[in-house]
N, C-alpha and C positions, 0 to 999 in steps of 0.2 A: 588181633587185627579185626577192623569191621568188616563183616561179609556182604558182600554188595550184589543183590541177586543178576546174575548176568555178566558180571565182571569177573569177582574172582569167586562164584557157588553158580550151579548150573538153576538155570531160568525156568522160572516157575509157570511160565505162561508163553504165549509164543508172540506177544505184542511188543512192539518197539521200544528199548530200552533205553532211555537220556543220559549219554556219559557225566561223567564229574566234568566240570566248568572250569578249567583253571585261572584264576582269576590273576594269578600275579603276572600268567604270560601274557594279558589281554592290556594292562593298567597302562596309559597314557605316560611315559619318559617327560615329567617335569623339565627336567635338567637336559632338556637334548641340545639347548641351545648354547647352554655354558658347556655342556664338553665338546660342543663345535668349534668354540671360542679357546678351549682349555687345546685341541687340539694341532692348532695353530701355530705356525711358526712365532720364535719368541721374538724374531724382527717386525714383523707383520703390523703391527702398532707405529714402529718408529719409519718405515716405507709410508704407510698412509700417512704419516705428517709431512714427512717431506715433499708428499704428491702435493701436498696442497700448499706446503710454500712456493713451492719452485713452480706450479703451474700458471700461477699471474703474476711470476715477474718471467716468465716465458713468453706468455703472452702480452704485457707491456711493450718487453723488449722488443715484440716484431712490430706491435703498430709503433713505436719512437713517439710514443707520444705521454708526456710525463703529468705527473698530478697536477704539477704545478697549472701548468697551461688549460687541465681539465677544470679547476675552480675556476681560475681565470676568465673560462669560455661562462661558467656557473654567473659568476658578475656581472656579466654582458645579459645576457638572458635575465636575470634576475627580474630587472624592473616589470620586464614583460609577463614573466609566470606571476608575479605577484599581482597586477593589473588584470591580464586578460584570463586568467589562469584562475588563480586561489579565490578571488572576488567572486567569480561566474559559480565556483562551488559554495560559495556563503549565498549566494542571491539564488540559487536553486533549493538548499537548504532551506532558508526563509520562508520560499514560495510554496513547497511540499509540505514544509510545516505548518502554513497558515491554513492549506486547505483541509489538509489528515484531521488540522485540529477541532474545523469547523463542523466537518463532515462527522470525525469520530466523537465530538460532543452528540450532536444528532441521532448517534446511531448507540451511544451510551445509555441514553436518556430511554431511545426508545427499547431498549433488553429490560428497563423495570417499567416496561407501559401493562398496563391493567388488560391490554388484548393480549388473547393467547396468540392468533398468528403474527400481529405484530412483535410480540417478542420471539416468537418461534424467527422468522425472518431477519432480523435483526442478529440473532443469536447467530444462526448459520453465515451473515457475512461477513461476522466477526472473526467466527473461528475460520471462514474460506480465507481471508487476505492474512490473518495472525497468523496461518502455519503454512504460506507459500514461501518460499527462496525467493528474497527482494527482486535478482537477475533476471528469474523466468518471468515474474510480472513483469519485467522492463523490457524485457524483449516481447511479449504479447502487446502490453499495448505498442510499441514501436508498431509492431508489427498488423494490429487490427488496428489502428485510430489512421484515419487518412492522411493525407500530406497534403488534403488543398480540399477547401469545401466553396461551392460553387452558393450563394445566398445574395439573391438584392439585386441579381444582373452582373454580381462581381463575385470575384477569386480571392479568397481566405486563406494563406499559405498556413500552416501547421508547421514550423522550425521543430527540431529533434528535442531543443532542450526543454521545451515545453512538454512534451510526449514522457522526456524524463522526469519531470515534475510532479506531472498526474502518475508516473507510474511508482515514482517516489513516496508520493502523499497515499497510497493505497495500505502498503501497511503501517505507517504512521495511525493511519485512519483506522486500523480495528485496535493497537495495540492502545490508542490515545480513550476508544471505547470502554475497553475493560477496567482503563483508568478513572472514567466516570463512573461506571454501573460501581467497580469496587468502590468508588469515594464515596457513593451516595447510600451504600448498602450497609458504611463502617457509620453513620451515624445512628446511635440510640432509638430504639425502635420507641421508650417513652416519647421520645422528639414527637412521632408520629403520633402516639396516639391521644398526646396532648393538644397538639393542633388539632387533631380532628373532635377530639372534645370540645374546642372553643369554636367548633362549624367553619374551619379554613377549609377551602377548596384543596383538591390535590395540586392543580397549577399555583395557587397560592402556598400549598404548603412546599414546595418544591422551590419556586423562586423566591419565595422569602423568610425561611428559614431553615431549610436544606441546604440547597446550593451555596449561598454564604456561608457557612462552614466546609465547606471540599474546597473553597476555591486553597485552601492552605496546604490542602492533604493531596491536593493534585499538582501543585507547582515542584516539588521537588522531581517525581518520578517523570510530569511534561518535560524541565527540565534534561532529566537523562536521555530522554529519548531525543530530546533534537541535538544533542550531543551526536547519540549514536547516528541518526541520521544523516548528519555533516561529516560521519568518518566514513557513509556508506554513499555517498556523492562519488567518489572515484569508478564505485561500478557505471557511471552514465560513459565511462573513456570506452567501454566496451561496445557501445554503440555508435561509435561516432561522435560525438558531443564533444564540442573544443572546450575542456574543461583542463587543468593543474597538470593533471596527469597523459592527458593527450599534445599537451603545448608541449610538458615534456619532452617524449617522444618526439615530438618533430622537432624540439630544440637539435635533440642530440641526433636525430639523422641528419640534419645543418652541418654539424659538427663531425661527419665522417663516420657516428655508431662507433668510436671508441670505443672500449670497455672501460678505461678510466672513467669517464661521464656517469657510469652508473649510481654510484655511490654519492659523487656529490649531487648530482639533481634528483634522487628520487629521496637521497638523506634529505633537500633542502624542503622537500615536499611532506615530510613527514616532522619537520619542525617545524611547519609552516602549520600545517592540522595540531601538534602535537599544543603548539601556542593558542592556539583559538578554542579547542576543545577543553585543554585541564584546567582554566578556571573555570570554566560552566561546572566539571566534573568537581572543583573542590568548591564553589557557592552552593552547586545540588546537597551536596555532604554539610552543610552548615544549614541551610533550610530544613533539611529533612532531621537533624537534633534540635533546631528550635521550633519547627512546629508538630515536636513528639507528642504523641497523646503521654500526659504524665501520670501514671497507675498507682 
């Protein structure tokens, strides 16, 4: 057996000895969670299903109030969620998207400008609005952009969905950026330096024979994004904004807060985005194989 000075042979020195390490008594239980599971009553599976059959026709049963009559009410409302409702989220959509897209051209263009602070500047507002949570920017501007601006002797009101708009169009506006700086970076740098051979300006070389090549390479991922945008409209219901998802809600407190209501109106709300959204999402996927760069 090995002799270990200070363990099992007496200590050669009178300084502090480091035991053996036992490592297998220290090592992390993998499996703690399957012999949690293993140790389990062998009903315990078939209790948790029946919990969840029998708890909403428990609860049905006490409001008397059946699915049938729950779509029923679904009908009646309909016209209105689709009108007041679903449109107000396409017309918000539209509006956040035209500015993200204005702005984030602008702010694309200027990350390959020849200034170092301008591109420094540009870079930083890119990546400030591309890596914030859409919500907390909707709630800041909510919350700093005024509700009434006083100009001309007169009163300017500021409505909510507007506030939602701008605070919509923010990350629209750096993600739509990176989609420029990357469009204009993916053409052949011979591009460049033939034009500048034949004495074209950088502004000429930019808007006429640059830019007409991105505009192909940028429609499919513009595309995805105002997709994703239109599915991120429903966060405006958390501020107030009588949007799809807030008409909801007030349908169904109309309606007593049944819990049948749930499922047909917030399903109806989700087939209602699910219809406007996937052909955008399957046209993006046909643009984006036909204007493949071919290798």
């Amino acid at each position: 057996m090995k002799r270990i000075a200070g363990i099992n042979s007496p200590a050669r020195s009178d300084m502090a000895v480091l035991k053996p390490f036992d490592v297998a008594a220290h090592v992390p239980d993998g499996f703690l969670f399957t012999r949690w599971m293993a140790a389990l009553p062998w009903w315990t599976p078939f209790a948790l299903m029946m919990a969840m059959v029998v708890y909403p026709q428990i609860a049905y049963a006490q409001s008397n109030f059946s699915t049938a009559e729950a779509f029923d009410a679904l009908w009646r409302w309909m016209p209105f969620l689709l009108k007041s409702g679903f449109f107000f989220n396409v017309l918000i959509s539209v509006l956040a998207m035209t500015i993200g897209t204005l702005a984030g051209a602008a702010l694309g263009l200027a990350q390959i400008s020849l200034l170092r602070p301008v591109r420094a500047g540009s870079w930083f507002v890119t990546q400030l609005f591309r890596n914030s949570p859409w919500l907390v920017l909707l709630f800041i501007v909510l919350l700093a952009f005024p509700f009434e601006i006083r100009a001309f002797g007169g009163v300017i009101r500021i409505p909510d969905w507007i506030k939602g708009v701008i605070g919509l169009s923010l990350p629209v506006m750096a993600n739509i950026s990176e989609v420029v700086r990357g469009a204009v970076q993916s053409v052949p740098t011979a591009q460049w330096e033939a034009a500048e051979s034949l004495a074209f300006t950088r502004r000429q070389i930019l808007w006429q024979i640059i830019l007409p090549q991105c505009y192909k390479r940028m429609l499919p991922p513009w595309m995805n994004w105002y997709a994703i945008l239109t599915m991120a409209t429903p966060l405006c219901s958390l501020l107030g904004i009588e949007e799809l998802i807030t008409l909801s809600r007030q349908a169904m407190e109309s309606e007593d807060n049944h819990p049948e209501l749930l499922v047909p109106f917030f399903g109806f709300a989700l087939l209602l985005f699910f219809a406007y959204c996937y052909p955008i999402a399957r046209l993006t996927m046909r643009l984006e194989r036909k204007f493949a760069v071919k290798l």
